[in-house]
Structure formats: C-alpha cells, structure tokens
N, CA, C and O atoms as a GROMACS GRO file, in nm:
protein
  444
    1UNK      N    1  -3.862  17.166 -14.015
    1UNK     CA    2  -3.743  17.248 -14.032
    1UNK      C    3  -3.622  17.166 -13.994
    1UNK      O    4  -3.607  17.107 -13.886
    2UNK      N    5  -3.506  17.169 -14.129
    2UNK     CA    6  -3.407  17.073 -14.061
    2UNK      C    7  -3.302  17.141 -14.007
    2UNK      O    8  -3.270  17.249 -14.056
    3UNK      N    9  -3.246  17.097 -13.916
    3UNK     CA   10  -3.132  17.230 -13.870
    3UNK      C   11  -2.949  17.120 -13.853
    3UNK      O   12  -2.931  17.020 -13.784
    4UNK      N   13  -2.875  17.174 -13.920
    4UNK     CA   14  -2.791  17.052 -13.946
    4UNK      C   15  -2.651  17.165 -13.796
    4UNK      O   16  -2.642  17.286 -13.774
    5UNK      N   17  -2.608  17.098 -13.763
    5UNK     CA   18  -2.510  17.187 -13.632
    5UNK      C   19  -2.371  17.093 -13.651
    5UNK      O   20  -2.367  16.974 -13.619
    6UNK      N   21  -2.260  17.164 -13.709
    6UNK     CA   22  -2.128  17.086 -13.755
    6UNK      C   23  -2.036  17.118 -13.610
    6UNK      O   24  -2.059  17.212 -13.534
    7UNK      N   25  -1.936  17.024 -13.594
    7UNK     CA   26  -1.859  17.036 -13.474
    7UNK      C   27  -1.751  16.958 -13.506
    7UNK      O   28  -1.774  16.868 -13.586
    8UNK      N   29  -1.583  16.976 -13.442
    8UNK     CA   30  -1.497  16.894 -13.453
    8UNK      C   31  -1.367  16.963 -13.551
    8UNK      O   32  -1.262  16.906 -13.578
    9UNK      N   33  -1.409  17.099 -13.594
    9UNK     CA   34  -1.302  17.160 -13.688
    9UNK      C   35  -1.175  17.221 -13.566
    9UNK      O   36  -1.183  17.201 -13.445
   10UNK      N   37  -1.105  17.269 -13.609
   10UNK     CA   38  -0.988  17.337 -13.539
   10UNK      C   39  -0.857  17.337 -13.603
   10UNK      O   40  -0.864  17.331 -13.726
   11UNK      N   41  -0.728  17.342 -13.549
   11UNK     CA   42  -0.591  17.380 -13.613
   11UNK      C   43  -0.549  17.275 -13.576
   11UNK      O   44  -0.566  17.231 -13.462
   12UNK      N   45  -0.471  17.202 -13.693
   12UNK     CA   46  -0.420  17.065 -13.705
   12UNK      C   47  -0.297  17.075 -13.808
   12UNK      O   48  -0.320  17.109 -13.924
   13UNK      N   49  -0.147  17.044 -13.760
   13UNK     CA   50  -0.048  17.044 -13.849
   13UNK      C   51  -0.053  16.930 -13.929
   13UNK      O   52  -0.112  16.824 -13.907
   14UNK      N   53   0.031  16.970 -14.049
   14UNK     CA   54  -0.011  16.872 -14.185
   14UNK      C   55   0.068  16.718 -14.155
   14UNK      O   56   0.183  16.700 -14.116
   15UNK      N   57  -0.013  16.642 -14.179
   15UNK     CA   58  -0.004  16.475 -14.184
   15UNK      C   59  -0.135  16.432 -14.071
   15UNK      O   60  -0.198  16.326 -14.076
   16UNK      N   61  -0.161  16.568 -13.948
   16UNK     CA   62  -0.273  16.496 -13.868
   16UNK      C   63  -0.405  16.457 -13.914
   16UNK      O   64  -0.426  16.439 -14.034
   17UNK      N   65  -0.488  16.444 -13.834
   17UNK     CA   66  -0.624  16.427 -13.854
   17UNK      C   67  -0.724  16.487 -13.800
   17UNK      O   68  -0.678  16.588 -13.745
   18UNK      N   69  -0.860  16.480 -13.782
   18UNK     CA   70  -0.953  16.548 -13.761
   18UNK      C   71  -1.074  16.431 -13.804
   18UNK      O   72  -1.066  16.345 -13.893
   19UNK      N   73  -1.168  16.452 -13.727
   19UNK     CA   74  -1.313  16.398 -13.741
   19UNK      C   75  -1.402  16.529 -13.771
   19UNK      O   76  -1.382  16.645 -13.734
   20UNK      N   77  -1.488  16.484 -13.838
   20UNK     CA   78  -1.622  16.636 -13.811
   20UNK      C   79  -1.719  16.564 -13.816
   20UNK      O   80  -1.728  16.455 -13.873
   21UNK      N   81  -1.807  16.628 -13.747
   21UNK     CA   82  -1.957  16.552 -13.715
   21UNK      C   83  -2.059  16.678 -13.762
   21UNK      O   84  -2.038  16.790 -13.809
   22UNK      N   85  -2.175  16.604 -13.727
   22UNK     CA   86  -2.277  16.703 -13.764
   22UNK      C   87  -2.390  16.586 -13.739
   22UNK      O   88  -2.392  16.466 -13.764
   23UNK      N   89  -2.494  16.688 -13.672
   23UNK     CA   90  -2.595  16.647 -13.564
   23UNK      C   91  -2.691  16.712 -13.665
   23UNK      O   92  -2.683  16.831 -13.696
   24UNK      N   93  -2.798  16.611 -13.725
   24UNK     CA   94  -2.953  16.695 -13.752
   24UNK      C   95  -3.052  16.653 -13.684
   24UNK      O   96  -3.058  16.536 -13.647
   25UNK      N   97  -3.149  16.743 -13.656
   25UNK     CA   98  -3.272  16.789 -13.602
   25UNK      C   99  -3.359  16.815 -13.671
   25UNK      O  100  -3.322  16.864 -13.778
   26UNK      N  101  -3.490  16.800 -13.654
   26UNK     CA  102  -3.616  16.812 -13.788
   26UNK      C  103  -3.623  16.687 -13.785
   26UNK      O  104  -3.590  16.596 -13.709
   27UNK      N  105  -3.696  16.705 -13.932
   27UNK     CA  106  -3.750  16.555 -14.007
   27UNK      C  107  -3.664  16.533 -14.100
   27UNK      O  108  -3.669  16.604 -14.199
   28UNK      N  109  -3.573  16.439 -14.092
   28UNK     CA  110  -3.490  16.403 -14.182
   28UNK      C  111  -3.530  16.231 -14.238
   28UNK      O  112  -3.613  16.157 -14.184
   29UNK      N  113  -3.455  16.203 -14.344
   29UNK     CA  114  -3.493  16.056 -14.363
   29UNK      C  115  -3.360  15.985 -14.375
   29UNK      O  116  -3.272  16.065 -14.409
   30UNK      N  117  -3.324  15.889 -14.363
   30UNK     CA  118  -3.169  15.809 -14.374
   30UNK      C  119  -3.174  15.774 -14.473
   30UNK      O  120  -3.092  15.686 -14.496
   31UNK      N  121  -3.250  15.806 -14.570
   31UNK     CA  122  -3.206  15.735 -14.717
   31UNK      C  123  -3.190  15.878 -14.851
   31UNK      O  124  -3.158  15.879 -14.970
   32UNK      N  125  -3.235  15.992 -14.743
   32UNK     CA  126  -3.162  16.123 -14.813
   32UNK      C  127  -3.030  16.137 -14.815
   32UNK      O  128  -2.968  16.057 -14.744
   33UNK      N  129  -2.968  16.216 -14.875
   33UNK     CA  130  -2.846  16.227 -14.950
   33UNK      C  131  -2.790  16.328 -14.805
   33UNK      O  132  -2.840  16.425 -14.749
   34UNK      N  133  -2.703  16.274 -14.790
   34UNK     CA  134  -2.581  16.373 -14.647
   34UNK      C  135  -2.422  16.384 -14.699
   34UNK      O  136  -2.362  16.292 -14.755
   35UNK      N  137  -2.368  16.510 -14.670
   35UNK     CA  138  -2.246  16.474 -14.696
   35UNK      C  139  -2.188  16.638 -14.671
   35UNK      O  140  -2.240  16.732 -14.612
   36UNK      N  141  -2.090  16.630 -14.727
   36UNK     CA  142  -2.004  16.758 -14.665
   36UNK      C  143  -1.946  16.839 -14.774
   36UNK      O  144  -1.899  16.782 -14.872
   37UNK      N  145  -1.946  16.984 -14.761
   37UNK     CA  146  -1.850  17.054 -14.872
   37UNK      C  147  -1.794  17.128 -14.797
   37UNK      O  148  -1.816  17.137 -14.677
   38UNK      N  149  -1.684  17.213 -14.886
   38UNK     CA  150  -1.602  17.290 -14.798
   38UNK      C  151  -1.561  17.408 -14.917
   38UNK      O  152  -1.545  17.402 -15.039
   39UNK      N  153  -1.553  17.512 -14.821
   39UNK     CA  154  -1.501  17.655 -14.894
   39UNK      C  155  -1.386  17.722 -14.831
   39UNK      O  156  -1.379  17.758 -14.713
   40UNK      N  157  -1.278  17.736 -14.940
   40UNK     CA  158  -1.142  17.806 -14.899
   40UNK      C  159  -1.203  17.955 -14.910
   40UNK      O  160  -1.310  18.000 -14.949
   41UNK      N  161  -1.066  18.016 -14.851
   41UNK     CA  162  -1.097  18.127 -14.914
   41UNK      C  163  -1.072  18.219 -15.012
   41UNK      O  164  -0.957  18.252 -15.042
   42UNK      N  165  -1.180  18.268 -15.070
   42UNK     CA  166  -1.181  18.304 -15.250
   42UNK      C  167  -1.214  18.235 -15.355
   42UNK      O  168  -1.212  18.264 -15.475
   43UNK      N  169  -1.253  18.121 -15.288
   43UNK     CA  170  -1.308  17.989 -15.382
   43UNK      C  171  -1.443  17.975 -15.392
   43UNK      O  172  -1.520  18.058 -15.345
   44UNK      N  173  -1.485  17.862 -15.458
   44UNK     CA  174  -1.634  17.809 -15.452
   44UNK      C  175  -1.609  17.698 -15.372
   44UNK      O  176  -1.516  17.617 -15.366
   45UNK      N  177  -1.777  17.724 -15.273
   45UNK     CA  178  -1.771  17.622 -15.210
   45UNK      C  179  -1.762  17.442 -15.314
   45UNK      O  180  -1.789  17.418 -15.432
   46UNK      N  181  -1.730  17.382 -15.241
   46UNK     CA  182  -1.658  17.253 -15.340
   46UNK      C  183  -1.722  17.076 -15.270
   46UNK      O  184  -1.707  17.055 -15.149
   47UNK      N  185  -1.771  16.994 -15.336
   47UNK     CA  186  -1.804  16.888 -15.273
   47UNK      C  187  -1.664  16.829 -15.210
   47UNK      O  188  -1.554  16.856 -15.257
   48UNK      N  189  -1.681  16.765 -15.122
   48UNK     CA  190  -1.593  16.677 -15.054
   48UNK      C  191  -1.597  16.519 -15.059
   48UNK      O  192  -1.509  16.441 -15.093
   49UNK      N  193  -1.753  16.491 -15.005
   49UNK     CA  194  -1.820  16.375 -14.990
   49UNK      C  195  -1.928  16.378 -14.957
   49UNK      O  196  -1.977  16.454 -14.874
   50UNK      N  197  -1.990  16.281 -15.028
   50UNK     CA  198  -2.159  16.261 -15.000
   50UNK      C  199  -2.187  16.095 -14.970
   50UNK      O  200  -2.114  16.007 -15.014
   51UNK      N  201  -2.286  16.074 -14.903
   51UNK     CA  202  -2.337  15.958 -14.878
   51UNK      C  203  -2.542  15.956 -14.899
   51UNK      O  204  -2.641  16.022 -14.870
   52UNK      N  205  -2.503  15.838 -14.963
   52UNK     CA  206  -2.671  15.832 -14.979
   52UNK      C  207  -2.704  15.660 -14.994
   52UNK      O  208  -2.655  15.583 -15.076
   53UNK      N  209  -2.810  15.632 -14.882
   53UNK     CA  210  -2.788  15.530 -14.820
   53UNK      C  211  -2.672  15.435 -14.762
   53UNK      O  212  -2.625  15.469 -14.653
   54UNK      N  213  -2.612  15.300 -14.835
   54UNK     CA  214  -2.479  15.300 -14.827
   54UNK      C  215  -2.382  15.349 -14.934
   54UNK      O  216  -2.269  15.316 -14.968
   55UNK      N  217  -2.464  15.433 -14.969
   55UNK     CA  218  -2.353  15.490 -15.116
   55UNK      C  219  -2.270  15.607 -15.113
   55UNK      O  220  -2.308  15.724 -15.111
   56UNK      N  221  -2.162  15.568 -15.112
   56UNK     CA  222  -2.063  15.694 -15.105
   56UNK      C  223  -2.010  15.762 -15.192
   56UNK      O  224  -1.975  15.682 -15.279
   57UNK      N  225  -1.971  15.903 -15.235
   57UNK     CA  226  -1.910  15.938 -15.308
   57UNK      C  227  -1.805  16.066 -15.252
   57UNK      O  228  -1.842  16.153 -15.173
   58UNK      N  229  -1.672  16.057 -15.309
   58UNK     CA  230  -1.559  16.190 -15.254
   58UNK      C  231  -1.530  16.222 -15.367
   58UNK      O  232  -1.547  16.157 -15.471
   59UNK      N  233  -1.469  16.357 -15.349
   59UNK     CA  234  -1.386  16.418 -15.456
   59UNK      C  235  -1.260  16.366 -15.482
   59UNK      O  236  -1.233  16.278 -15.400
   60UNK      N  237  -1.184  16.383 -15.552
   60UNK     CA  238  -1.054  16.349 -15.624
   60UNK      C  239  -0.956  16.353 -15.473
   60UNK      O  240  -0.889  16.277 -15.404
   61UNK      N  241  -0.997  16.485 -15.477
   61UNK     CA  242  -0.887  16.539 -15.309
   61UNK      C  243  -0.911  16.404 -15.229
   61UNK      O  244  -0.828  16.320 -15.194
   62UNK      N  245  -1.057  16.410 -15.209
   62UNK     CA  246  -1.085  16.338 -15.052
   62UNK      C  247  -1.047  16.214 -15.068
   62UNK      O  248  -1.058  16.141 -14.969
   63UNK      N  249  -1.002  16.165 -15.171
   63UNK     CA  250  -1.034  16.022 -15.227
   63UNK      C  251  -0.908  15.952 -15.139
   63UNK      O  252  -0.797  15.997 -15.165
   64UNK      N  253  -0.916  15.828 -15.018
   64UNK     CA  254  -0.795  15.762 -15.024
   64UNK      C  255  -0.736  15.838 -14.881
   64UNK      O  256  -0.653  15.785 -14.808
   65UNK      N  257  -0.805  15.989 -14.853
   65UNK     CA  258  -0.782  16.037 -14.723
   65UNK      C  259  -0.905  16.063 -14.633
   65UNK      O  260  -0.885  16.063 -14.511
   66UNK      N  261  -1.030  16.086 -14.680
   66UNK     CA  262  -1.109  16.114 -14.548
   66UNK      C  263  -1.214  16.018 -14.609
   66UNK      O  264  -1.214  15.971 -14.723
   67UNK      N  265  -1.317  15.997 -14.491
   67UNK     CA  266  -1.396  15.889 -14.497
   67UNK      C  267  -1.533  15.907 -14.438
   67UNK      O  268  -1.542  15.908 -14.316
   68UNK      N  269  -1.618  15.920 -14.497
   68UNK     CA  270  -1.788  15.972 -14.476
   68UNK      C  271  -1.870  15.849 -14.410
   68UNK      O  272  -1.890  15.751 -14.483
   69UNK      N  273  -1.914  15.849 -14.291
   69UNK     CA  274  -2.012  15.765 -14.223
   69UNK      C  275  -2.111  15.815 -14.168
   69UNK      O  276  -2.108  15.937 -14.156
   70UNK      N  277  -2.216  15.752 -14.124
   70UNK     CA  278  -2.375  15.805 -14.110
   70UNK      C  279  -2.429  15.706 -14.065
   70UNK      O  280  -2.466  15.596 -14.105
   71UNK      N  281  -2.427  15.787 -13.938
   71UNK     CA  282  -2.542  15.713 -13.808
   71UNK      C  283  -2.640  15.796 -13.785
   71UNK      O  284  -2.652  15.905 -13.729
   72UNK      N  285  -2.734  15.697 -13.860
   72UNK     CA  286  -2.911  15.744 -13.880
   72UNK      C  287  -2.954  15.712 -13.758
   72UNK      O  288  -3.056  15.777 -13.738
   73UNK      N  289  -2.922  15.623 -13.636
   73UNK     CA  290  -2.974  15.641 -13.520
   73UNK      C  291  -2.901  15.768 -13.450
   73UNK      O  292  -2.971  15.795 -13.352
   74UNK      N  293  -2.829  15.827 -13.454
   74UNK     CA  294  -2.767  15.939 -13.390
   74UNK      C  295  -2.821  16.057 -13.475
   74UNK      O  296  -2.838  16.163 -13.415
   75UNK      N  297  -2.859  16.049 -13.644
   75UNK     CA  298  -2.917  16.160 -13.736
   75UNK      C  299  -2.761  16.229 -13.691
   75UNK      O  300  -2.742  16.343 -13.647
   76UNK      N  301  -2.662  16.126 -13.716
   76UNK     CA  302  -2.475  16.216 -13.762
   76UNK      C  303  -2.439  16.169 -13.859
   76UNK      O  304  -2.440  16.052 -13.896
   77UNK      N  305  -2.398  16.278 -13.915
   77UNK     CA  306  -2.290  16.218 -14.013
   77UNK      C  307  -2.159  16.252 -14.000
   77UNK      O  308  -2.151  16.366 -13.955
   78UNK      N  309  -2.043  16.197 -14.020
   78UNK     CA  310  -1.912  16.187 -13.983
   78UNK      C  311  -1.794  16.236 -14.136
   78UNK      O  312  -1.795  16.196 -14.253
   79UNK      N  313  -1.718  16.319 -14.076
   79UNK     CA  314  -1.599  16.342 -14.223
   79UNK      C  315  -1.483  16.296 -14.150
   79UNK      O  316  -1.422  16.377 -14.081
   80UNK      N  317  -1.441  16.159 -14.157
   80UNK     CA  318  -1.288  16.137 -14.067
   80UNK      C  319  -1.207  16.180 -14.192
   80UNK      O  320  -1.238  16.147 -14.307
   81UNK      N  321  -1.071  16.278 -14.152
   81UNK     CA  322  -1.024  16.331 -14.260
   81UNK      C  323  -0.871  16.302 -14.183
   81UNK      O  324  -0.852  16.335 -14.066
   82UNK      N  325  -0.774  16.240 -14.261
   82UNK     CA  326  -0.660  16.173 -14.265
   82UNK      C  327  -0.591  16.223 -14.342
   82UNK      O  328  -0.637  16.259 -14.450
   83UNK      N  329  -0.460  16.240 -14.310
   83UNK     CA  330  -0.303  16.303 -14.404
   83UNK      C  331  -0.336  16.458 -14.433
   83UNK      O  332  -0.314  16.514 -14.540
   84UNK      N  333  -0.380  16.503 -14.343
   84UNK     CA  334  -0.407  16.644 -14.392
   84UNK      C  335  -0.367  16.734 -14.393
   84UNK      O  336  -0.311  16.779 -14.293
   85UNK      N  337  -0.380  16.817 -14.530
   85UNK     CA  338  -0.309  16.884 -14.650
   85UNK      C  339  -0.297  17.085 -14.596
   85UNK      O  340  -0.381  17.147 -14.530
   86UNK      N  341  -0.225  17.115 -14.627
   86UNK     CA  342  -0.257  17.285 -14.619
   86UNK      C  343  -0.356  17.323 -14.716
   86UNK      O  344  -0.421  17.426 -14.704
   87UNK      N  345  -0.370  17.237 -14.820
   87UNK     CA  346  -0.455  17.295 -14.916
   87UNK      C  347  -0.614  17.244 -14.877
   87UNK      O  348  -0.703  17.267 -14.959
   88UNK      N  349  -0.640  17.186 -14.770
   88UNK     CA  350  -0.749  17.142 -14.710
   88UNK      C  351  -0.816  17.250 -14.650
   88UNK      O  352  -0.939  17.259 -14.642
   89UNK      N  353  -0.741  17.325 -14.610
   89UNK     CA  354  -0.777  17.462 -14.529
   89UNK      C  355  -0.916  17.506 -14.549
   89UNK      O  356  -0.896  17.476 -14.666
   90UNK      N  357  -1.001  17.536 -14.548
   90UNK     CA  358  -1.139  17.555 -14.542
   90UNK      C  359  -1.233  17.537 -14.444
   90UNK      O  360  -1.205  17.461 -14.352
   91UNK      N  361  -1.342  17.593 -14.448
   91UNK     CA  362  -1.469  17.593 -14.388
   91UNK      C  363  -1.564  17.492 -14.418
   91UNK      O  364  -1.631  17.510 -14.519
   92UNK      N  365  -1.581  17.400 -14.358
   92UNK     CA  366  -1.685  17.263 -14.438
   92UNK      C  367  -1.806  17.310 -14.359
   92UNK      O  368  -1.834  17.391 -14.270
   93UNK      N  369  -1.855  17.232 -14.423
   93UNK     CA  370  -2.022  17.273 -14.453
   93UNK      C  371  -2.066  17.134 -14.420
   93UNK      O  372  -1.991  17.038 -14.435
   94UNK      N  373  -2.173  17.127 -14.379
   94UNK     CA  374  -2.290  16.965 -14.318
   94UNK      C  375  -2.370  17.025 -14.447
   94UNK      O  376  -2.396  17.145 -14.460
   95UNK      N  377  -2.396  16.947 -14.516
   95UNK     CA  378  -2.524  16.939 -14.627
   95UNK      C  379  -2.676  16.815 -14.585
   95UNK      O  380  -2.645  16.709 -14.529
   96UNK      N  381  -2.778  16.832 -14.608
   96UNK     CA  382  -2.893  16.783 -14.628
   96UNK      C  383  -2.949  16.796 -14.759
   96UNK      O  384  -2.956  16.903 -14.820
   97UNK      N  385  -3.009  16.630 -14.821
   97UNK     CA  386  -3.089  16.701 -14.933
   97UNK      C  387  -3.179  16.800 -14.872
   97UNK      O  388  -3.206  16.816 -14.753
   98UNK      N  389  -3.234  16.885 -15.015
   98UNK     CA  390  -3.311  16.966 -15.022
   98UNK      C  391  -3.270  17.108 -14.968
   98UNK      O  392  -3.344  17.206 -14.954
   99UNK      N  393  -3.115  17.095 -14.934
   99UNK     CA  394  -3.100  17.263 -14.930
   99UNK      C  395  -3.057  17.267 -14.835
   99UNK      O  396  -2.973  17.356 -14.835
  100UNK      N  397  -3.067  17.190 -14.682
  100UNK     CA  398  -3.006  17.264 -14.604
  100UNK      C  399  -2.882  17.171 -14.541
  100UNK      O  400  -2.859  17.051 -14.522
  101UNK      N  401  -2.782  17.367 -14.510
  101UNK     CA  402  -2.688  17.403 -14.489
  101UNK      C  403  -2.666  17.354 -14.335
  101UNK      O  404  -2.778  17.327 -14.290
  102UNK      N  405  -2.562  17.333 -14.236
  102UNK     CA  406  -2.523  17.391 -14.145
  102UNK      C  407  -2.429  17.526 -14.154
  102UNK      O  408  -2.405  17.588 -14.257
  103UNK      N  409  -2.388  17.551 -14.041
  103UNK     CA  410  -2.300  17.700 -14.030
  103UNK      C  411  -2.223  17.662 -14.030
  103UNK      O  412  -2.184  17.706 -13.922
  104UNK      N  413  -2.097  17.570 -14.084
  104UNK     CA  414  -2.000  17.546 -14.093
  104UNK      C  415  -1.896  17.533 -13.980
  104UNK      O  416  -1.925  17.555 -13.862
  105UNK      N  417  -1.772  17.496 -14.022
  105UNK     CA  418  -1.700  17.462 -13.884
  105UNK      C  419  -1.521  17.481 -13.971
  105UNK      O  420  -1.491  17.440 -14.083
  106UNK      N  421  -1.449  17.540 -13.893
  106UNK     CA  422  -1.320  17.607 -13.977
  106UNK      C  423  -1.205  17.486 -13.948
  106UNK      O  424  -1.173  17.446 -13.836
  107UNK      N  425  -1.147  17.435 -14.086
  107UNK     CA  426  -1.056  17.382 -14.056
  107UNK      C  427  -0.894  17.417 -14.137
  107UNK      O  428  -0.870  17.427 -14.258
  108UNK      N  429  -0.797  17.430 -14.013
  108UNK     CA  430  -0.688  17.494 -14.063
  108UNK      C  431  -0.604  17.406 -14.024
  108UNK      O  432  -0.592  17.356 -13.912
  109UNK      N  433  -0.521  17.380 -14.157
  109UNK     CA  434  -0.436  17.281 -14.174
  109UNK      C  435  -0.261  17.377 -14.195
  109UNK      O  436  -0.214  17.424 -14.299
  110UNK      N  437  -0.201  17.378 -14.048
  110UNK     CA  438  -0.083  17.440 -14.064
  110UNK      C  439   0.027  17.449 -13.959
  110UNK      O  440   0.006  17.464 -13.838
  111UNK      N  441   0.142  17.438 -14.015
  111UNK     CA  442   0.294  17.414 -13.923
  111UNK      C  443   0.295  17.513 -13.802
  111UNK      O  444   0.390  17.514 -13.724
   0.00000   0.00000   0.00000
C-alpha cells in the first residue's frame, strides 16, 4: 500500500515562493513516474509536473517557474514553485504511478 503525505503549501503573496514535498511509504520504485497536479476551484484537476527517472516534464504554466526533484533515498519528491501567480491558487496533489493520490496541500497565492 503506497501512501503519498504532501506538506509545504500555505499563503504566499504574488512574486514569492514555496517548496512542496511529499513523503512516500509502501513499496514504491524510483524509476516510477512521480509528480504533482493541482485543482482550482471549479476546475479539473490539471498536471503541473511529472518526473520519471531523470525525466521531467511541466505544463505550459509551470514551465520556466517551478521545478520537480526526487530523492529516491528520502522516497520525496519536491515542487519548488517560483514567481508565483494568483492564478496558481490551488490544491496540489503528490501523484504515484498506478493511482495513488496524496490528500493534497492548499496553496494560496494572494496580496
């Protein structure tokens, strides 16, 4: 059973930053796919960034502002998120292949 636990969200005025982490537990493997999405509200939840092995991928948004790392000896993965937007505002999500979720962690981007 993998259990993914996100931490590091909170209220941040626009241009700051923020890290988010996320700690898994279980049997995980470092060459499965990790990465992060996030849901505003009234939206679909939305990719952000994924990493799979050293391979990275962000969305358009994330592209150029936040930055996905993964320490397979810690089983963390990291969203450093830079210049950040009001329209960032959302709930991100820790992803694992195969489905699992963490409970998310709220991030509010505002004056």
């Amino acid at each position: 059973q993998v259990q993914l636990v996100e931490s590091g969200g909170g209220l941040v005025q626009p241009g700051g930053s923020l890290r988010l982490s996320c700690v898994a537990s279980g049997t995980i493997f470092s060459w499965n796919l990790m990465g992060w999405y996030r849901q505003a509200p009234g939206k679909k939840r939305e990719l952000v960034a994924i990493v799979i092995g050293d391979t990275t991928n962000y969305a358009d948004s994330a592209k150029g502002r936040f930055t996905i790392s993964r320490d397979n000896a810690k089983r963390t993965v990291y969203l450093q998120m830079n210049s950040l937007k009001p329209e960032d505002t959302a709930v991100y999500y820790c992803y694992y292949a195969e489905g699992h979720w963490g409970q998310g962690t709220q991030v509010t981007v505002s004056s």
